[in-house]
C-alpha positions as CSV (number, residue, x, y, z in Angstrom):
1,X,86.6,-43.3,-11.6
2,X,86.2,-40.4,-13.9
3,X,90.3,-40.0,-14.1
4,X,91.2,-43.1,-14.2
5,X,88.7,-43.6,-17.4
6,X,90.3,-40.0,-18.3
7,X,93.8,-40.9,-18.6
8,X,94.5,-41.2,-21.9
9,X,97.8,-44.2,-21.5
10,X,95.5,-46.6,-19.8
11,X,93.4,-45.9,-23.7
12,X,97.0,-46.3,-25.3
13,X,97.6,-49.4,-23.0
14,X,94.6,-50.8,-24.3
15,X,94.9,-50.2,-27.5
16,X,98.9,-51.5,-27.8
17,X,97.3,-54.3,-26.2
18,X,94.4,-55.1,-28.5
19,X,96.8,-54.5,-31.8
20,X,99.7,-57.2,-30.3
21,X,96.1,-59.8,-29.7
22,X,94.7,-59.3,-33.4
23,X,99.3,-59.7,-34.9
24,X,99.4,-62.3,-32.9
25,X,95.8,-63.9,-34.1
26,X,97.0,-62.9,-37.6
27,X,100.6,-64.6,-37.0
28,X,101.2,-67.7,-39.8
29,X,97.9,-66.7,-41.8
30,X,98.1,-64.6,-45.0
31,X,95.0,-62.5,-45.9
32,X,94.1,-63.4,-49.8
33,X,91.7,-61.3,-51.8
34,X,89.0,-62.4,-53.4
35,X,90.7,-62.1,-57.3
36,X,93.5,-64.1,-55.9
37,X,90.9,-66.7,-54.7
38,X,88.6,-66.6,-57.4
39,X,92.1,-67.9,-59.4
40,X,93.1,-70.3,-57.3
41,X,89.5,-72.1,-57.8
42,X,89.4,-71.5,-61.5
43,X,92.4,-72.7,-61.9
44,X,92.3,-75.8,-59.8
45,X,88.2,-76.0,-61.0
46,X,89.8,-76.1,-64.8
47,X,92.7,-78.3,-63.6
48,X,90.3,-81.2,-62.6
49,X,88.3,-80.4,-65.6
50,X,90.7,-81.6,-67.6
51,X,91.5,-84.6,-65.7
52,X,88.2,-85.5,-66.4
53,X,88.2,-85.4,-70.1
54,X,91.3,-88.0,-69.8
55,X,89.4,-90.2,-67.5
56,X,86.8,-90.4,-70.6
57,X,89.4,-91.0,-72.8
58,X,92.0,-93.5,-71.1
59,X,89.3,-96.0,-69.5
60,X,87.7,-96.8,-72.1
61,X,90.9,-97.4,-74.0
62,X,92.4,-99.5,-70.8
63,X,89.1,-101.6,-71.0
64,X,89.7,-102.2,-74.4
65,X,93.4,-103.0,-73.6
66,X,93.3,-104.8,-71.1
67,X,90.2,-106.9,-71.4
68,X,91.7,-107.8,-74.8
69,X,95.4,-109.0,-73.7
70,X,93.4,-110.7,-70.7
71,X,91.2,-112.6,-73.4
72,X,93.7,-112.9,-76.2
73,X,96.5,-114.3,-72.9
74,X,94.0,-116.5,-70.8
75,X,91.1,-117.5,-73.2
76,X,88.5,-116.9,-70.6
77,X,86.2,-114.6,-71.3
78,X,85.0,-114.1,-67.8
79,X,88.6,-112.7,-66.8
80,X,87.9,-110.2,-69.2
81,X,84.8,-109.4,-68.5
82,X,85.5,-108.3,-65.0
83,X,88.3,-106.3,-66.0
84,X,86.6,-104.4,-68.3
85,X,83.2,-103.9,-65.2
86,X,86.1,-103.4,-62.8
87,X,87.5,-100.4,-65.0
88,X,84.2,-99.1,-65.9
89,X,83.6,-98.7,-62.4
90,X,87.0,-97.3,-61.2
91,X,86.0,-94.8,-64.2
92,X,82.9,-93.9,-62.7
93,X,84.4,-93.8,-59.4
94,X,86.6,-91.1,-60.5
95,X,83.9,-89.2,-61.9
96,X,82.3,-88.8,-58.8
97,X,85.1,-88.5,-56.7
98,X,86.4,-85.2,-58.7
99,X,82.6,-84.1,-59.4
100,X,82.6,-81.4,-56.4
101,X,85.8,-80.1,-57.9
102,X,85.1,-79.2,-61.1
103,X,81.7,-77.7,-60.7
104,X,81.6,-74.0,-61.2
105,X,80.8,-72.0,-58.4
106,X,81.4,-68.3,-57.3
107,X,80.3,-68.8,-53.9
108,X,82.9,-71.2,-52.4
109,X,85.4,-70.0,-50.1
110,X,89.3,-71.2,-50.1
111,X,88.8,-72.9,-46.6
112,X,86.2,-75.1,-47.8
113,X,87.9,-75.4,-51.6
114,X,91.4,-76.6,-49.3
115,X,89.1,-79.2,-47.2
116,X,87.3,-80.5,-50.4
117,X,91.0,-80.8,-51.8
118,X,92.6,-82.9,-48.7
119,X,89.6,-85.1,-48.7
120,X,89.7,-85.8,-52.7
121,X,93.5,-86.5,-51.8
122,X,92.9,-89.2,-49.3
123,X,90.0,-90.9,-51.6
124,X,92.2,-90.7,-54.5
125,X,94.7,-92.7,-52.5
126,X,92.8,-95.5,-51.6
127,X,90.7,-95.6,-54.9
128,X,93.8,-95.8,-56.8
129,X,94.9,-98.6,-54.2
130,X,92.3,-100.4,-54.7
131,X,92.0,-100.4,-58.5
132,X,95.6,-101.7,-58.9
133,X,95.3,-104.1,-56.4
134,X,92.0,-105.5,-58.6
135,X,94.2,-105.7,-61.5
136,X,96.9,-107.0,-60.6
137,X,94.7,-110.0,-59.0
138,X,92.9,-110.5,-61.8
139,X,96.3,-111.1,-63.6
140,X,97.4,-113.5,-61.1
141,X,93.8,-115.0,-61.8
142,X,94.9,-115.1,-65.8
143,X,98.5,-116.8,-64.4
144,X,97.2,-119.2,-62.0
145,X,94.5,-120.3,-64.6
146,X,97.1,-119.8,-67.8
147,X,97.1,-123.1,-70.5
148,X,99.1,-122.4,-73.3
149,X,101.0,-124.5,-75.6
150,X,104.8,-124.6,-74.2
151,X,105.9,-122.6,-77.3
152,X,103.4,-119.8,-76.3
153,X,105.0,-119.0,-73.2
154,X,107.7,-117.0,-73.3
155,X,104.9,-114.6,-74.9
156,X,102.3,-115.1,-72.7
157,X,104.1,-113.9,-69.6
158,X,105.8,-110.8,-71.3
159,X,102.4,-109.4,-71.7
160,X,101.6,-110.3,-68.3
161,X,104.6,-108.2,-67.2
162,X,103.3,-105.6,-69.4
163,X,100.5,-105.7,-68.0
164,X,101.5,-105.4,-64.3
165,X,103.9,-102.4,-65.6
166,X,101.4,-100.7,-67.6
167,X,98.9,-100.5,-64.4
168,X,101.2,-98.9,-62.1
169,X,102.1,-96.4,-64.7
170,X,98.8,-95.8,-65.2
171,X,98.4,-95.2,-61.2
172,X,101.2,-93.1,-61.4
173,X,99.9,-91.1,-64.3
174,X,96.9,-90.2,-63.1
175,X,97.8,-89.9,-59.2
176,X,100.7,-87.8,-59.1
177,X,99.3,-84.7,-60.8
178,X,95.9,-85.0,-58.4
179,X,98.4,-85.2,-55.2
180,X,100.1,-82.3,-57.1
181,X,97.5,-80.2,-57.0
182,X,95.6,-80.8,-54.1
183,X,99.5,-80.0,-52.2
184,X,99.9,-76.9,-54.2
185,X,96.5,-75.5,-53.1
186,X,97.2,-76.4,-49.6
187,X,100.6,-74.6,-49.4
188,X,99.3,-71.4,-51.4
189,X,96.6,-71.6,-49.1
190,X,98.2,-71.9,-46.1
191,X,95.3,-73.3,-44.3
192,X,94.7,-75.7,-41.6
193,X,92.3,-77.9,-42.5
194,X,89.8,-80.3,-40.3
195,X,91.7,-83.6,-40.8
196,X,89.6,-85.6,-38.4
197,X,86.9,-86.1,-41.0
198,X,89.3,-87.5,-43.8
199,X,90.6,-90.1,-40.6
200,X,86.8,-91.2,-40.1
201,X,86.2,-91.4,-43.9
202,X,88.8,-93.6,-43.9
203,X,88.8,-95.6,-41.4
204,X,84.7,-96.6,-42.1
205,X,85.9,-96.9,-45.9
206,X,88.8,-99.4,-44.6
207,X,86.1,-101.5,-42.5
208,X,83.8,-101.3,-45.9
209,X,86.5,-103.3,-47.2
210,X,87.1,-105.8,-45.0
211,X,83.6,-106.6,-45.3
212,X,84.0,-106.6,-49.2
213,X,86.8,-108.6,-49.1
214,X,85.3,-111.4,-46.2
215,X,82.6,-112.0,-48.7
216,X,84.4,-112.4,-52.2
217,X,86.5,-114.3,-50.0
218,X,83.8,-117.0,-48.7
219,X,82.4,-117.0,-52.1
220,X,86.2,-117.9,-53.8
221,X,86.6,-120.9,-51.1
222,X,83.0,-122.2,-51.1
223,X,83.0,-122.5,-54.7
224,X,86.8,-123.8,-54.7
225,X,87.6,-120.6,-57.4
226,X,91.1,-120.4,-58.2
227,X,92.8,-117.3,-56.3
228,X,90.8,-118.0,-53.0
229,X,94.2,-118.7,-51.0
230,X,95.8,-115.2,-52.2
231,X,92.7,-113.5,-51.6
232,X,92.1,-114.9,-47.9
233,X,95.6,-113.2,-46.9
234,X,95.4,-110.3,-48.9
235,X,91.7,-110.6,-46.2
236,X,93.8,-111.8,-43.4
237,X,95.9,-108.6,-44.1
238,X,93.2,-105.7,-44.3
239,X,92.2,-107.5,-40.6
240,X,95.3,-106.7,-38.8
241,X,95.4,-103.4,-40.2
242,X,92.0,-102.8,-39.3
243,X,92.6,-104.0,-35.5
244,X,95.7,-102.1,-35.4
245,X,94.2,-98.5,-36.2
246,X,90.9,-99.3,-34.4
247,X,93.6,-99.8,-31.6
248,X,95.3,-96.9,-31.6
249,X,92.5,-94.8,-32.2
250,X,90.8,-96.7,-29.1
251,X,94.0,-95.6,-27.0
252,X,93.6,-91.7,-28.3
253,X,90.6,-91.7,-26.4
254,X,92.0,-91.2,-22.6
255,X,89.0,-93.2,-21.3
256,X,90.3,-96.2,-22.8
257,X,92.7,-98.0,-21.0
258,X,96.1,-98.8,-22.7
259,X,95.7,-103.0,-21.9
260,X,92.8,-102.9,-24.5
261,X,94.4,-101.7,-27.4
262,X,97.6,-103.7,-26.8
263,X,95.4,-107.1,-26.0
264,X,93.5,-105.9,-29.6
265,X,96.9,-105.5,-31.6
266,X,97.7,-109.1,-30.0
267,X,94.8,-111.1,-30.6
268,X,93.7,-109.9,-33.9
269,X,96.7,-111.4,-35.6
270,X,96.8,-114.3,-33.6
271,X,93.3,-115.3,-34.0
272,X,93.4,-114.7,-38.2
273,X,95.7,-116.8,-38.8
274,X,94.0,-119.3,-37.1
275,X,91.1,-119.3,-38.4
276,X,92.8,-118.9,-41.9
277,X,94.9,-122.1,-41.0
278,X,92.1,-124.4,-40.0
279,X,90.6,-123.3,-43.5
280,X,93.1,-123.9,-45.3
281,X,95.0,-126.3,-43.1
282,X,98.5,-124.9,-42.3
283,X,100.0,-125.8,-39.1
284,X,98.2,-125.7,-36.0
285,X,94.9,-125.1,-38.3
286,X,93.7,-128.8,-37.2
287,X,94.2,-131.9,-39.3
288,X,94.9,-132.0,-42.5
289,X,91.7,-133.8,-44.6
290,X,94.3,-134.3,-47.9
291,X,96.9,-136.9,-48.3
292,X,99.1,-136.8,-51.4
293,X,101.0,-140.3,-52.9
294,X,103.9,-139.1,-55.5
295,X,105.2,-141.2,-58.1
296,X,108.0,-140.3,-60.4
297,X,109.4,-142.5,-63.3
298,X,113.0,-142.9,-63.1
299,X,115.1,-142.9,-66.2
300,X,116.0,-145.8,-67.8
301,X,112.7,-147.8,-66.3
302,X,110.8,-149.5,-69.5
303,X,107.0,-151.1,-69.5
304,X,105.8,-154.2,-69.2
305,X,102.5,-152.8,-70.0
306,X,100.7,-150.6,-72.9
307,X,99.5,-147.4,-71.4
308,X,97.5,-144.5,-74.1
309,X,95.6,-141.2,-73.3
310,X,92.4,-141.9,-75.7
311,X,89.8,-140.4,-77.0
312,X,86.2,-141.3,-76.0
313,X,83.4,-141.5,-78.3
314,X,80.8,-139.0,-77.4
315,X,79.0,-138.7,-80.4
316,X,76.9,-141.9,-80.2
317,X,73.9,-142.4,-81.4
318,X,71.5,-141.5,-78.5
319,X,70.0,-144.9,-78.2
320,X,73.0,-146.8,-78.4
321,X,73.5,-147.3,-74.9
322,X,69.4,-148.0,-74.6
323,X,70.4,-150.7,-77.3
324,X,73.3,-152.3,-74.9
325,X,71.3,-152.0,-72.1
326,X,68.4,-154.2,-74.1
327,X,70.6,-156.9,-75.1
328,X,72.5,-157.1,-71.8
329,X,69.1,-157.5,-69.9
330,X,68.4,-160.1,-72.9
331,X,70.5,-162.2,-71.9
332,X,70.4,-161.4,-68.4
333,X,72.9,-159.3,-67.4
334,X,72.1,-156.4,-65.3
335,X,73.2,-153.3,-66.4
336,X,72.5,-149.4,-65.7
337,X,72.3,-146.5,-68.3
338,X,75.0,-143.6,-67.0
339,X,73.2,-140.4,-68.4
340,X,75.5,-137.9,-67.3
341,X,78.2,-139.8,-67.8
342,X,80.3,-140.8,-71.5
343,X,80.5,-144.2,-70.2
344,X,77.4,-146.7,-72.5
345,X,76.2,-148.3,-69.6
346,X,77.6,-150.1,-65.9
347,X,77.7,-153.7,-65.6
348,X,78.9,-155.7,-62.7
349,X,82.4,-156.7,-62.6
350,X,81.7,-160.8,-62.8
351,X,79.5,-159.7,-65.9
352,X,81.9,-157.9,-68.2
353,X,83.8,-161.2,-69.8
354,X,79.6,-162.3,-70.8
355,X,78.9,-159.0,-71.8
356,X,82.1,-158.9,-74.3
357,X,81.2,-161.9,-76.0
358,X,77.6,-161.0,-76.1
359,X,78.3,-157.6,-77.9
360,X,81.1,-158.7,-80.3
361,X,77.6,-160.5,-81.9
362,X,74.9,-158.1,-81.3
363,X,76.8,-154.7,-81.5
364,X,79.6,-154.8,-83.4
365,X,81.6,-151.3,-83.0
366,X,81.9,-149.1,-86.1
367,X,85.6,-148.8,-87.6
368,X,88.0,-147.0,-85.4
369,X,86.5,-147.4,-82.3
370,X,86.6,-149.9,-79.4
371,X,84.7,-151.1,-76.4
372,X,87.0,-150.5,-73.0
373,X,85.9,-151.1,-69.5
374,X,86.7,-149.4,-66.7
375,X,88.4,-150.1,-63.1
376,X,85.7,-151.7,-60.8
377,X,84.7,-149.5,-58.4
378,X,83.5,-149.4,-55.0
379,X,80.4,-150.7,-55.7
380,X,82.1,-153.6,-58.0
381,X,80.4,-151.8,-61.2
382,X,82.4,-151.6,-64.4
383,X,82.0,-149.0,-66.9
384,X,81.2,-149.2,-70.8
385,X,83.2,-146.7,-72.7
386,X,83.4,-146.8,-76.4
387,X,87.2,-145.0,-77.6
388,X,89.1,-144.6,-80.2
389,X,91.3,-146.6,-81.3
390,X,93.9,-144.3,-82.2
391,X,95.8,-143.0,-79.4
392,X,96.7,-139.4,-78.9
393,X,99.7,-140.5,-77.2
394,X,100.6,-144.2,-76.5
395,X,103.7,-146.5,-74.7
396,X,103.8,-149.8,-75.3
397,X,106.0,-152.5,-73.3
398,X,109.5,-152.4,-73.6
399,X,109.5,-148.8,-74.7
400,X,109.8,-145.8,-71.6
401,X,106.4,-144.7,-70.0
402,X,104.7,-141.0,-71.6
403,X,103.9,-140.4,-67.5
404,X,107.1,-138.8,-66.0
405,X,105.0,-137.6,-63.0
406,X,102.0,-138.6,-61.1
407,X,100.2,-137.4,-57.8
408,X,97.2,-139.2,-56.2
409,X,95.4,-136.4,-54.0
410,X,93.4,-137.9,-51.5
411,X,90.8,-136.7,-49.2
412,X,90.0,-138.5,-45.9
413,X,91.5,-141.5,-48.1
414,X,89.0,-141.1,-50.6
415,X,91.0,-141.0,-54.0
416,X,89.9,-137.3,-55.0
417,X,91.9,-136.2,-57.5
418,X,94.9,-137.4,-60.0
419,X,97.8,-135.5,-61.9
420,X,99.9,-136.5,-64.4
421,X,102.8,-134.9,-65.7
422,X,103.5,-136.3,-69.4
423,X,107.5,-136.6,-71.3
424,X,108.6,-134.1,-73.4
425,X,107.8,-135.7,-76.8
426,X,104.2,-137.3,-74.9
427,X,103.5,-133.3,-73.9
428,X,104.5,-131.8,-77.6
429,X,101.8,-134.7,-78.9
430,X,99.2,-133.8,-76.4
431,X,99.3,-130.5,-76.7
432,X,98.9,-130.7,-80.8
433,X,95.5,-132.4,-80.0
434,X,94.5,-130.1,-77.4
435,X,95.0,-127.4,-80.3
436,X,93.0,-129.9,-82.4
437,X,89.9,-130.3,-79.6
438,X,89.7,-126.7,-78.6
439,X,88.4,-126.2,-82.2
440,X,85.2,-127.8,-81.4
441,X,81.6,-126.8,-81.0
442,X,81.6,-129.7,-78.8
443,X,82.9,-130.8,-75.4
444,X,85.7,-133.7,-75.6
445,X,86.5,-136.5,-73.1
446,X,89.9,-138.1,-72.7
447,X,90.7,-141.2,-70.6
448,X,93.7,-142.9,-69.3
449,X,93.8,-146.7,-70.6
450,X,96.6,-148.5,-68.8
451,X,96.6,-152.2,-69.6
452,X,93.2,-151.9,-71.8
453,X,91.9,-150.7,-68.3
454,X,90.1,-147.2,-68.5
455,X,91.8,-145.9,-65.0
456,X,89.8,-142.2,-65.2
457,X,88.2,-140.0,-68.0
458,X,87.8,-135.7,-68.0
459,X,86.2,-133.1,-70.1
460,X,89.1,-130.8,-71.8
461,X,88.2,-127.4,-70.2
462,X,91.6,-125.8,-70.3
463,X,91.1,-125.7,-66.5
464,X,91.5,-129.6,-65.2
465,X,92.8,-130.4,-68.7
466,X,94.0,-128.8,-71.0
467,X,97.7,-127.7,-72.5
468,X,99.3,-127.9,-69.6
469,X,97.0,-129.2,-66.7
470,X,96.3,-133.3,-66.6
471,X,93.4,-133.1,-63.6
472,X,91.4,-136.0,-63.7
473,X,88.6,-135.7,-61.2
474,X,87.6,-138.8,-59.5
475,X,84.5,-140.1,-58.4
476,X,83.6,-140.8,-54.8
477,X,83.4,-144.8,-55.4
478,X,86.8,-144.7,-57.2
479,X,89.0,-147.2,-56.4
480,X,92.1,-146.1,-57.9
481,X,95.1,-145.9,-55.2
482,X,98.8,-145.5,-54.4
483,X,99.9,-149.6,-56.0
484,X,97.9,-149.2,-59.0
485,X,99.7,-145.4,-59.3
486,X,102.7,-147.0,-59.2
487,X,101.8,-149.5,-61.2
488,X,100.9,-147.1,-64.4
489,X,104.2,-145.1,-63.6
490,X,106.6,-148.3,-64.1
491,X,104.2,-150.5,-66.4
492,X,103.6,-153.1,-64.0
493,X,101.3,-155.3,-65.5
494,X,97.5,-155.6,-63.7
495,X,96.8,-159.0,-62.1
């Protein structure tokens, strides 16, 4: 025992071995001072400093860019609203993402300065994502809800296109020199760091937004938004991609048998489309609940019939229609007030020729303006409208129809909705009094009169109608159907 711990080259042995343990330990990793890493966190500390000072500066100019071309483009102030609350929380979101790395602090080490500085990189990344993607639907939202007069345009969607190009610039802009510097640190460090943390950071932030996006989704649909289709597959999307990481990092674990992630990369497609296809009825969603009848004018075709888009009266003396209503039931008619409607009053269909005759006596209209009934409906009730009698835009027979297009949407064959598309000269007329009605403090209704019929009536909201949209709502008892479309379309004469 006493030689054998007396030999001195068993010590040197032991010794070669112990220095070829700590090279090899030492192998790959370079041993840094602590002046060269007090620089490398000053400088990267000073280079998200500054970043900082331009995320003061740029947002608050991009809210006022942006918000602005979104109001000036669209007209709808909500649009620009929640560009400007979307930007002034990506600011703040930036703010606290690069908080931890511009603090000053003597105490850090360059392991945990490289972890802090993969796991900014990966939030960066998927904020950044996110952001643009907002932006860029709230700019389909400005498209899909654009009315503009036709001369307008050409403008309108080059600063739309700006708009799209200027966002990705921006995310270029300010992502690049963050991924810059976060690689940088992690090459001069030369430091493995824990990447399993950034992977479940990301994968719970990735589920946060399938959530997110589920709900703005239900809300979109349920209150029939514009933008709820794009948004259920932009949904649909963030759903597979969910299924398919939770799948593979399901089949990491060796517990898990492979079947189950395969069956989960299978199934999850499969059965969100499905669902996404019964809601919005694409084939094999179920049966479709809409119906559409399509009538186009063809050229040469001339009216036997006068057909006008008119103006109704809506500013009435209130008790007008309480005056009506008083002489009809004078003389025995029946009639009902219509308070949230522009119609006077509703009489039944049998009643209206009585009714005309009685109020060309009583209640004379004032100059320029006309009593007009409406189609009888489902409960054989005629409407009372008073219009002008100056047409915005008006056909008469033996001239060619100012409908070239028109699209009865019905649902469970209950006339829902109905779209015309004017002629050229009909649409430059329209849209000069749409420029004339959009001046107004006050809300104004437009009917279709087709052979002194009032077929349906809207409110100019630049959504149904407006410059370039002709949406007339319907009514559930609306009798309106695919003859009497095609009726107004070639100037058939009513019976």
């Amino acid at each position: 025992m006493e030689n054998h711990s007396d030999n001195p080259m068993h010590e040197l042995d032991e010794l070669k071995q112990q220095y070829k343990s700590f090279s090899q330990s030492l192998e790959g990793h370079q041993i840094i001072n602590n002046n060269k890493v007090q620089y490398v966190v000053n400088n990267c500390r000073g280079h998200f400093q500054r970043h900082r000072r331009n995320v003061l500066i740029f947002y608050p100019l991009a809210m006022v860019l942006f918000s602005g071309s979104v109001l000036l483009v669209g007209g709808y102030a909500s649009f620009a609203v929640l560009s400007a609350l979307l930007l002034l929380v990506g600011m703040l979101a930036e703010l606290w993402i690069t908080a931890d790395l511009s603090l000053s602090s003597n105490e850090i080490g360059l392991v945990e300065w490289a972890q802090r500085h993969y796991a900014a990189k990966r939030r960066f990344l998927l904020y950044y994502i996110v952001l643009i993607c907002s932006l860029f639907y709230i700019i389909f939202l400005v498209g899909a809800t654009l009315d503009v007069p036709n001369h307008l345009l050409g403008t309108v969607k080059i600063v739309i296109i700006s708009l799209l190009v200027l966002s990705l610039v921006g995310f270029i802009l300010l992502y690049m020199p963050v991924y810059r510097q976060c690689n940088e640190l992690l090459r001069s460090a030369n430091i493995e760091v824990d990447k399993s943390v950034g992977k479940n950071i990301g994968f719970l932030f990735l589920g946060i937004l399938v959530l997110l996006s589920m709900a703005v989704t239900a809300v979109f649909k349920l209150m029939e938004w514009p933008g709820g289709t794009l948004l259920m597959l932009i949904a649909g999307v963030l759903i597979v991609a969910y299924a398919v990481v939770g799948a593979v990092r399901l089949r990491k674990r060796r517990h898990c048998p492979i079947i189950l992630s395969v069956l989960l990369v299978l199934i999850a497609p499969i059965m969100t489309y499905l669902v996404m296809a019964r809601i919005n009825k694409w084939p094999w969603g179920g049966p479709d609940p809409f119906s559409h009848y399509i009538v186009e004018a063809k050229d040469g075709d001339v009216l036997n019939a006068d057909i006008a888009l008119v103006e109704v009266c809506s500013n009435y003396r209130p008790d007008l229609a309480a005056e009506v209503r008083s002489r009809l039931q004078q003389s025995g008619i029946a009639s009902t007030l219509l308070p949230d409607s522009p119609a006077l009053v509703a009489v039944c269909v049998a009643d209206t020729a009585k009714a005309n005759a009685l109020l060309a006596k009583c209640c004379p209209p004032q100059k320029g303006l006309a009593p007009c009934w409406s189609l009888p409906d489902t409960a054989n009730q005629c409407l009372l409208f008073l219009v002008h009698t100056a047409p915005i835009v008006e056909s008469h027979p033996g001239q060619s129809s100012i409908i070239h297009y028109g699209d009865l949407m019905c649902r469970l064959q209950q006339p829902y909705l109905l779209f015309l598309q004017l002629c050229s000269d009909a649409e430059t007329a329209w849209q000069t009094a749409i420029f004339r009605f959009t001046q107004r403090q006050t809300p104004t209704t437009v009917a279709v009169v087709f052979d002194g019929t009032v077929i349906c009536y809207g409110v100019v909201d630049r959504y149904n109608i407006g410059y370039q949209n002709l949406n007339f709502q319907l009514s559930a008892n609306s009798t309106i159907s695919y003859p009497l479309l095609n009726d107004m379309i070639q100037g058939t004469k009513l019976i």
